[in-house]
N, C-alpha and C positions, 0 to 999 in steps of 0.2 A: 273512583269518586264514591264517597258515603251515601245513602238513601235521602240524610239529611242535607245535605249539597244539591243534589237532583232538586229534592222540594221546594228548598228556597231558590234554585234557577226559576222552576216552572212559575212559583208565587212572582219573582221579580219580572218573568216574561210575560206573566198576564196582567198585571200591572201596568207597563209600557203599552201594552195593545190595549187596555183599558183606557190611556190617557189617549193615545193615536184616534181611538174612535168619541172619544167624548169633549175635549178639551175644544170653547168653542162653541158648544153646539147650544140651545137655546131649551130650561127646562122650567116646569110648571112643577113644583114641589106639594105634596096633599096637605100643608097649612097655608097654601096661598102664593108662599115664595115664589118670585121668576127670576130668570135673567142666565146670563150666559154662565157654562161651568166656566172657573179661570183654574181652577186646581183640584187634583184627585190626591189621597194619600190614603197607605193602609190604617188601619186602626185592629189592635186588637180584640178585642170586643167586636164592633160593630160591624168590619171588613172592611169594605173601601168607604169610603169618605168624600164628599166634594163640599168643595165650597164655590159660592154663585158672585158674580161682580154685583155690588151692590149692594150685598147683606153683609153682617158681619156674623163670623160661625162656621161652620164643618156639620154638615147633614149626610146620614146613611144612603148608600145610593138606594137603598131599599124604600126609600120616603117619594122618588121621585115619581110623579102621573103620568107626564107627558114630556117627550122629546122631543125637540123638532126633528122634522121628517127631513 
């Protein structure tokens, strides 16, 4: 297996464990946004990606305040 095969396993594994813990869960975004995540995807640029039930758009998970506990 190439180095580059390794990588895109680990990217696509951490991915899947990113969705397992977040998908669901109830978040407070730093312009106000809330409401539950319904979907994660990568993005090149930004990395992962969510988008919240009730907004429309795709936000950096780097933007989010607060996660429910």
């Amino acid at each position: 297996m190439s180095t580059g095969d390794e990588r895109a396993r680990n990217i696509l594994r951490e991915l899947h464990a990113a969705e397992e813990e977040l998908l669901g869960r109830t978040v407070v975004m730093s312009d106000g946004k809330a409401g539950a995540i319904n979907g994660i995807e990568l993005d090149g640029v930004h990395g992962l990606r969510i988008s919240i039930s009730g907004h429309h758009g795709h936000w950096p998970i780097s933007t989010i305040r607060y996660i429910q506990g």
